[in-house]
C-alpha positions, 0 to 999 in steps of 0.5 A: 469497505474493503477497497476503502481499506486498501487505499488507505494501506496504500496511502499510509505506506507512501505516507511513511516512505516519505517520512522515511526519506525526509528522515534520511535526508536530515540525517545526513543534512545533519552529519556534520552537527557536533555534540553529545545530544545530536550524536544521541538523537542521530542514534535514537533516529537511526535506530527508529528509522531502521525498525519503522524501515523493517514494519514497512516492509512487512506491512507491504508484504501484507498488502501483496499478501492479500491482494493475491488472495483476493485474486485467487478467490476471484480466479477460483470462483469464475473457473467455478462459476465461468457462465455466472462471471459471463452473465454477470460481466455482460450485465455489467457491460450492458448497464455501462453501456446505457449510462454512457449512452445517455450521455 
């Protein structure tokens, strides 16, 4: 679930940098429109783009954040356990290796 978890937080970040940088490029296709109500909504955009650009950054420092987390947790418990990881990892190898060889 977890794993689950993170693909979408990646996948929502790629999402909304792309959103980000269509947004961009409108704005600037749209630079030479003239008129209070453009003027309006080029300003309400700027400024919307500038705090969703802020909360994406965050949110990627988020994701950073908790995947060196996990890392520690994951380093810490193989230094505590290091013959446990060797069993575990050689099981693991062990059950690949007899379901690509039944290929």
């Amino acid at each position: 679930m977890n794993d689950m978890t993170d693909v979408t937080k990646d996948k929502l970040i790629a999402d909304v940098k792309l959103v980000i940088a269509d947004t961009e490029e409108l704005l600037r296709a749209t630079a030479g429109q003239a008129g209070d109500k453009i003027a309006d909504i080029r300003a309400r955009t700027q400024d919307r783009l500038s705090a969703a650009k802020i909360k994406l950054a965050e949110a990627e420092a988020a994701v950073v954040d908790k995947a060196k987390q996990v890392g520690r947790v994951a380093d810490d418990y193989v230094h505590d356990n290091p013959w446990r990881s060797v069993g575990v990892a050689a099981g693991f190898g062990f059950i690949v290796g007899l379901l690509i060889g039944r290929r």
